[in-house]
TIMIDO-765519 format. One record per residue (C-alpha): residue in three letters; x, y, z. Coordinates in pm, whole numbers, plus 50000, padded with zeros to 5 digits. Each point is the difference from the previous one (the first is absolute). Layout:
ALAXYZ;...
***
This chain:
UNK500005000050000;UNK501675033649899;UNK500205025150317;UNK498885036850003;UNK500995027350216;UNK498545021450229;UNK500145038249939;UNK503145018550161;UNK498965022750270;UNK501505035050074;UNK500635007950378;UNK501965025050252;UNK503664985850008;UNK499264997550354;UNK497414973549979;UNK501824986249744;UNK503094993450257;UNK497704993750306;UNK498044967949789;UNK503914986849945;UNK500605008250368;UNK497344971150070;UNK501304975049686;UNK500684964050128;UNK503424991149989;UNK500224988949642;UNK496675011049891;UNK500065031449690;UNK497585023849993;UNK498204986549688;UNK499474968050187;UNK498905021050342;UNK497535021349765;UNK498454965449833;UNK499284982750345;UNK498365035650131;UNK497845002749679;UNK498994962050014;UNK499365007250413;UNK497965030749875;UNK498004978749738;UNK499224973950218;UNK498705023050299;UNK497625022649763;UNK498864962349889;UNK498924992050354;UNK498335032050045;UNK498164997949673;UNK498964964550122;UNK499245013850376;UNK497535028149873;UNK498344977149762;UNK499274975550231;UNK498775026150251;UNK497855014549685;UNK497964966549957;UNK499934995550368;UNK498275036350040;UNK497684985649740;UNK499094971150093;UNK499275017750350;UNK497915023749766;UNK498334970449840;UNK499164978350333;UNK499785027450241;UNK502114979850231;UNK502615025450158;UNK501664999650325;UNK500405032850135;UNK503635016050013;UNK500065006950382;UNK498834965150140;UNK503124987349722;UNK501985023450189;UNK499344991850356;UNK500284963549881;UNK503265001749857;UNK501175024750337;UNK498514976250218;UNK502544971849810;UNK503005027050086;UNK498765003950335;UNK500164965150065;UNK503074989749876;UNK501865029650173;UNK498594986450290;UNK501124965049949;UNK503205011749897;UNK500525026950306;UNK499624967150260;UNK503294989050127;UNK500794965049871;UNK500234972950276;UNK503814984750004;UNK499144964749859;UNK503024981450255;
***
């Protein structure tokens, strides 16, 4: 499969030294910007996917009328925290 490139992109000399500042030892640039483009593709392709998904579950919520209101998901999901911090804040007995 022949390769293509990715447009060159004009920055501050700066930047420019302060991305090789952070280079692996061994990595180049090029192959620093090609992982951060992939990394960038990738996350707008779970977002993309996220908001879709919350798009058919608003509605189907429309469409059945089944919703669970935002607070009681709240104090559900804070009583969770509430109990694990308190699980978690219990000294552990010293299994001898």
């Amino acid at each position: 499969m022949k390769t293509a490139t990715i447009p060159s992109v004009r920055v501050e000399p700066g930047f420019r030294a302060e991305v090789e500042s952070v280079l692996a030892e061994g990595e180049s640039l090029s192959e620093f910007v090609e992982v951060s483009v992939r990394a960038s593709v990738e996350r707008r392709r779970f977002q993309a996917e996220f908001i879709a998904r919350g798009l058919r579950s608003r509605d189907e919520a429309k469409r059945t009328g089944d919703y669970v209101d935002a607070e009681e998901v709240v104090a559900g999901l804070q009583r969770k925290l509430d109990d694990t911090r308190a699980r978690l804040a219990k000294p552990r007995s010293s299994a001898k």
